[in-house]
N, C-alpha and C positions, 0 to 999 in steps of 0.2 A: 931315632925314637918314634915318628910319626909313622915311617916305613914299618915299623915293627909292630905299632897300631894295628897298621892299615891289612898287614898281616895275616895279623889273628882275627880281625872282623872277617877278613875274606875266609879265612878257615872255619871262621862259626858258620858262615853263612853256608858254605859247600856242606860242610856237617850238616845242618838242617833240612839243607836242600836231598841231600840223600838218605835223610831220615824218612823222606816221603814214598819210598821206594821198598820200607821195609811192613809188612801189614800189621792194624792194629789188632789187637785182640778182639774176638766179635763176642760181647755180650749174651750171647744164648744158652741157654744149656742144651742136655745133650735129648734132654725129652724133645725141642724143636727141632733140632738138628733131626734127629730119628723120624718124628712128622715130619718135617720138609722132603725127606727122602723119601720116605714110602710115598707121598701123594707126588711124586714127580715119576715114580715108578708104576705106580698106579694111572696118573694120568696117559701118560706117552702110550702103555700098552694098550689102554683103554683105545688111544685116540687112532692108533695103527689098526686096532682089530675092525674095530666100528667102520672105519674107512675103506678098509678092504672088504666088509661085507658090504657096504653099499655101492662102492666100484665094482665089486667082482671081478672081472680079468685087471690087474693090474700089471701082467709082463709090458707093457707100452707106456706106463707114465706111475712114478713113483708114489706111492701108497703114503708115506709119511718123509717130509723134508727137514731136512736137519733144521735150519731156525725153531724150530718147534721144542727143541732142547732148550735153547736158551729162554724160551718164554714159559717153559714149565720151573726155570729157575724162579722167576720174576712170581709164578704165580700161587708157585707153593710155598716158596720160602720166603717170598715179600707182601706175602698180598697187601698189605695195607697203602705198599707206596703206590703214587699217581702213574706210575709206568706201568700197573699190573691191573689198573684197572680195563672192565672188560669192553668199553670203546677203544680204548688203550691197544688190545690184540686183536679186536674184530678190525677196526679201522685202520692202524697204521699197519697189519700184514695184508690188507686186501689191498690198500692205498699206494701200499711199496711195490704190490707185484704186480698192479697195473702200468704202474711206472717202470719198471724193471722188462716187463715182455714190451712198452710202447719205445724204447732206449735200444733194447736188443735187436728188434723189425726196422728203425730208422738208423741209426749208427753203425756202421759198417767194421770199424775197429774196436777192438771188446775191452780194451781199458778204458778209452774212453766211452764207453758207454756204461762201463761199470760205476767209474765214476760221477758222469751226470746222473747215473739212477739214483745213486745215493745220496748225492747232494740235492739233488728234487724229492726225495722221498722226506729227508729232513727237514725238508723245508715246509710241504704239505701236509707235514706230521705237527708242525709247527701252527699251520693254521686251520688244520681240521682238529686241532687238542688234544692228537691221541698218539703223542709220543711212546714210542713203544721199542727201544734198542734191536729188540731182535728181527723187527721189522727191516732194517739195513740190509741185514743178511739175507732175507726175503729179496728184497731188488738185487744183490749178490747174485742170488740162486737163477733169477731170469734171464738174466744176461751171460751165466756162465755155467750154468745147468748142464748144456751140453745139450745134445742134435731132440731125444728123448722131449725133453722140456719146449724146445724151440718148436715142434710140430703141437705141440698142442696150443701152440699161440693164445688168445687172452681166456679158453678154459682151462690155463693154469692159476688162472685166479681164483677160480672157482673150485677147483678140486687139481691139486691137495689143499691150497692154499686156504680159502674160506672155510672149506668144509674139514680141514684138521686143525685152524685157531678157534672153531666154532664146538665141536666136541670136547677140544682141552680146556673152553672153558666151561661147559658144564657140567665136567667132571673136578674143575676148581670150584666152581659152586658148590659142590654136593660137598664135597671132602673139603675143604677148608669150613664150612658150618658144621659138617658133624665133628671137625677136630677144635670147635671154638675158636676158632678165628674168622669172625664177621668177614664176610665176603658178598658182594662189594662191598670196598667199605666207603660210609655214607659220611661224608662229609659236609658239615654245618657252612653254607653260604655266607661271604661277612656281610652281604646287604640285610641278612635275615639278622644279624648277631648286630647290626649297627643300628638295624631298628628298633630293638630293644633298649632301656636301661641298661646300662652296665651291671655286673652283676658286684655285689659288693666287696666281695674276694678280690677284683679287679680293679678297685677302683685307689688302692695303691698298690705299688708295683706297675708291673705294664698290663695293656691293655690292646684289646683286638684291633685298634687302630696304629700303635706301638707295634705291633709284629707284620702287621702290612705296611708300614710305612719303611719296617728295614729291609723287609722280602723283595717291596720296588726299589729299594739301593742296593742292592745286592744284584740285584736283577742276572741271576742265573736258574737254572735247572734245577730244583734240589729232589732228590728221592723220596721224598719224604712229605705228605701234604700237611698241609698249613694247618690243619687242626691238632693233627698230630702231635705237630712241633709245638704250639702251644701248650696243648694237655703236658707234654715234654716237660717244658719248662716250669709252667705250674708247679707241678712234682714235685721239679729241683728245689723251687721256691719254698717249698712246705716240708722239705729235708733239712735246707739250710737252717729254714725254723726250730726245725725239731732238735737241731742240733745247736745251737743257738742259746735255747730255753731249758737244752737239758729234759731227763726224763719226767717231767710232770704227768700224769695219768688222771683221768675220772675219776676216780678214785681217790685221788687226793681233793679233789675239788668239789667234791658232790655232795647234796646234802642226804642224808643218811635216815633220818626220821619222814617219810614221803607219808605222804597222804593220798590213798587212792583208793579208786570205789570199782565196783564189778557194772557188768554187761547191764545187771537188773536195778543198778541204784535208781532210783527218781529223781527225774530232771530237780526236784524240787528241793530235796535232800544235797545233791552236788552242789548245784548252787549255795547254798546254806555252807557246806563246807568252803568252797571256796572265800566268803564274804567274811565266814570266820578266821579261816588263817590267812587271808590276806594274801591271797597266790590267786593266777590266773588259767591254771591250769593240772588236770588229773591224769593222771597214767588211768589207765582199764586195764586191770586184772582176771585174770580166771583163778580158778581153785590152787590150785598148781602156783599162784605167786607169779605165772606168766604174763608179759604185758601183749595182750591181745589189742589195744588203741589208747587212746588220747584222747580225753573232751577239754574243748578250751573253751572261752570265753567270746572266743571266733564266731564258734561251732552254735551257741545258742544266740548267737544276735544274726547269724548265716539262716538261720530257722528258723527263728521269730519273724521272717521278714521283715527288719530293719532298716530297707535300702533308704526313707525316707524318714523324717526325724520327727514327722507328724505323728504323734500318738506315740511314741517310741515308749516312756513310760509303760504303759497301759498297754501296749503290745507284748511288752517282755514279759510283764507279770501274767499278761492270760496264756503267756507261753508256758513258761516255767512251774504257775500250777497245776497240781494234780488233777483230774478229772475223777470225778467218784461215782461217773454211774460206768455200765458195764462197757460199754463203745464209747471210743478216741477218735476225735477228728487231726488229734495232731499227734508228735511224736508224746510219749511220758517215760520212758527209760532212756537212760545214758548210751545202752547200744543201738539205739537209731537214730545218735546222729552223733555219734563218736567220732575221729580220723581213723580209721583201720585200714590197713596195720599201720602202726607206729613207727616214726623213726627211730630209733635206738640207737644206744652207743655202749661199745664195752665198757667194764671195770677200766680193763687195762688197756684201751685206747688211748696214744696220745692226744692234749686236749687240741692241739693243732689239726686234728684230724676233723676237728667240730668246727670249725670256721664254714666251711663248703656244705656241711650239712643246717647248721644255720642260717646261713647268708642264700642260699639257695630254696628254700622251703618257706613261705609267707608266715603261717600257722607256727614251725615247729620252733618256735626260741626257747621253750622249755625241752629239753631231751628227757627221756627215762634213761637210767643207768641199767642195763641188765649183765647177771654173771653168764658163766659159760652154755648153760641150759637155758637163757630166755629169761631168769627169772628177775621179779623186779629187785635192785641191793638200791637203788638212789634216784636223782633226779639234778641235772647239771643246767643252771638258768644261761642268757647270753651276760646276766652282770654277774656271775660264778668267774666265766670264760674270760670277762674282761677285766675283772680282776687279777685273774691270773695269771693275764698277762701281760698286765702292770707291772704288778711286784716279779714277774719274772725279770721284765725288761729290765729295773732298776737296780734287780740282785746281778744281770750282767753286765751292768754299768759299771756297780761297786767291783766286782772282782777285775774289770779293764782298769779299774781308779778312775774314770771317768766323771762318778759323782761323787758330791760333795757330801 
C-alpha cells in the first residue's frame, strides 16, 4: 500500500516536472507579435547599415556580430523588462567584450577562457546592474571569434561591439515610442514610493513594502521590474473585484438629477447653489451638455487664500462676491478657477474601476458621469461608491450563505 503511495507521488512529481519543459501560451496578440518583428527587422538593418557606413572597409573585422540578434529580441519584444534596458545593452555588451578579449590575450586554452569570460562577465554584470543575456554571448564572441577578431584586440570593444549596441539602441528608442511602448521604461524608485503615504487603494491588500519584502525572499532574477509586477498584481486584484461584485456600473449608482453651471456662472451664484442643495461640488458644462471641469469647494477656499484661519469668514465672503464695477482684482466666474479637465467616468464603467480614480486624486471624490460623447448623464459621490460596495459585499455573502 505505502509502496504504491510512494508510487504515484513519484509519478506526479516526474509529470510536473516535465510539464516544465512544454511552453506556455504567451499572452500577446498578433498586433505585438507583428511590432516586435518589424522593429527587430528594422533595427538589425538599421544597426548593420549605419555601421558599415561609419567603418567603411569592413573586409578585416565584422560589421555586425551575431549577439546583437538576441538583444534586438530583448529590445523590441520586451522593452519593458530590466534586461532590455538601455545600461542593460550599453554596459553589459561593452563590459562582456572587454572581458572576453582580456580571457582570450591571457588564457591560452579557449574553453577555458570561454568559460571564465563568461562567468566574470556575469558576475560584473551583477555588480555594474546591467545584466543583459546577450552580453554572454559577447564574451563568447571574443574568445572564439576566430584570428579576424583576435587582431583587433580591445577595438573590438569598440566597434562592432559598442558602436552596434549603441545604434540598436536608438533605433529602439525611436520605434518602440513611435509604436507606444514607453522606452526606457521608467521605473518608480521604492525609496520615492516609501516616502510618501501609502496610497489608499494600498492600504488593504498588499503594499509596496509587501512586494519588496517577497522580491528579497525570493531573491532571484525576474524579467520583469518591480513596478511592473506590482501595476500586475493590482489589476488582478481589481478583476477578482469585479468579478466578485458582479457587474455593477455608474450607472446604476449615480445620481441622475445633477446640478451644474457653465464656464460664465458667478463665483457667487455656485456657491448659492451648492449651500442650497447641500453638495460640495459642480460638474462645468458647455452648450453641448459636455463636462469641460469641476468647481468644488476645494477650489474656492484654494482662492480665497484660506491657508490661515484668520479672517477666514470675511476672506471668503469678499471672495465669493460679485464686483460691480468694470475691473476685477480677483477671480468672479466659475471658469477661472474651476479643475480642468475633469475626471470623469463612464456610464458604463465598472464602479471598481472608481476606487484608483478616487483614492488617487485629493479634490476628485465627486466624479461626473459622462455617456459615450462626453456628455454630462450624472454624478457618482465616494458615499455612492461605498455604498455600493457594502450592499454588494453583503449580497455576496447572502448568496455564499455566509450571512445571517
Amino acid at each position: 500500500m505505502i509502496k504504491n503511495i510512494l508510487r504515484f507521488t513519484s509519478l506526479d512529481k516526474l509529470k510536473n516536472w516535465l510539464k516544465g519543459f512544454v511552453p506556455e501560451r504567451i499572452a500577446v496578440n498578433h498586433t505585438e507579435r507583428l511590432r516586435a518583428g518589424i522593429g527587430a527587422f528594422v533595427g538589425i538593418l538599421l544597426t548593420g547599415l549605419v555601421t558599415v557606413l561609419i567603418e567603411g572597409d569592413t573586409s578585416t573585422i565584422p560589421y555586425l556580430i551575431a549577439p546583437m540578434g538576441a538583444s534586438a529580441v530583448l529590445l523590441f519584444a520586451v522593452p519593458s523588462s530590466p534586461l532590455a534596458q538601455p545600461w542593460s545593452i550599453i554596459g553589459g555588451n561593452t563590459t562582456a567584450a572587454l572581458i572576453g578579449v582580456t580571457c582570450a590575450m591571457w588564457i591560452p586554452h579557449p574553453a577555458a577562457a570561454a568559460a571564465i569570460a563568461v562567468s566574470l562577465s556575469i558576475v560584473a554584470m551583477f555588480a555594474l546592474r546591467c545584466i543583459h543575456p546577450p552580453s554572454g554571448a559577447v564574451a563568447l564572441t571574443a574568445v572564439l571569434g576566430g584570428a579576424t577578431i583576435h587582431a583587433q584586440g580591445y577595438w573590438f570593444v569598440l566597434a562592432p561591439v559598442a558602436l552596434n549596441s549603441l545604434i540598436l539602441l536608438l533605433v529602439a528608442i525611436i520605434f518602440n515610442n513611435a509604436t507606444r511602448r514607453p522606452y526606457p521604461h521608467l521605473a518608480v524608485k521604492a525609496s520615492q514610493q516609501l516616502a510618501k503615504d501609502i496610497p489608499a487603494e494600498m492600504r488593504f491588500g498588499f503594499n509596496t513594502e509587501d512586494l519588496n519584502a517577497v522580491l528579497k525572499e525570493y531573491n532571484q532574477v525576474l524579467d520583469v521590474s518591480r513596478d511592473d509586477l506590482q501595476t500586475l498584481l493590482q489589476q488582478t486584484e481589481m478583476h477578482a473585484y469585479r468579478r466578485r461584485f458582479g457587474e455593477i456600473v455608474c450607472a446604476d449608482i449615480m445620481s441622475k438629477n445633477v446640478v451644474s453651471v457653465v464656464f460664465g456662472t458667478l463665483l457667487e451664484d455656485a456657491w448659492l447653489l451648492m449651500r442650497q442643495h447641500e453638495i460640495k461640488a459642480l460638474p462645468v458644462i458647455d452648450r453641448a451638455r459636455r463636462v469641460v471641469g469641476i468647481i468644488t469647494q476645494a477650489n474656492f477656499m484654494q482662492h480665497a487664500n484660506l491657508e490661515v484661519y484668520e479672517g477666514f469668514e470675511t476672506k471668503l465672503k469678499s471672495f465669493i462676491r460679485r464686483t460691480h464695477t468694470l475691473s476685477s482684482h480677483k477671480p468672479e466666474v466659475v471658469g477661472q478657477i474651476m479643475t480642468s479637465p475633469a475626471v470623469t467616468a463612464s456610464a458604463n464603467m465598472h464602479i471598481i474601476e472608481l476606487i484608483p480614480l478616487m483614492s488617487q486624486t485629493k479634490v476628485h471624490h465627486h466624479i461626473p458621469v459622462v455617456d459615450d460623447e462626453r456628455r454630462l448623464v450624472g454624478m457618482v459621490t465616494q458615499s455612492d461608491l461605498v455604498s455600493a460596495l457594502y450592499h454588494g459585499r453583503v449580497a455576496n455573502l447572502k448568496t455564499l450563505g455566509l450571512s445571517s
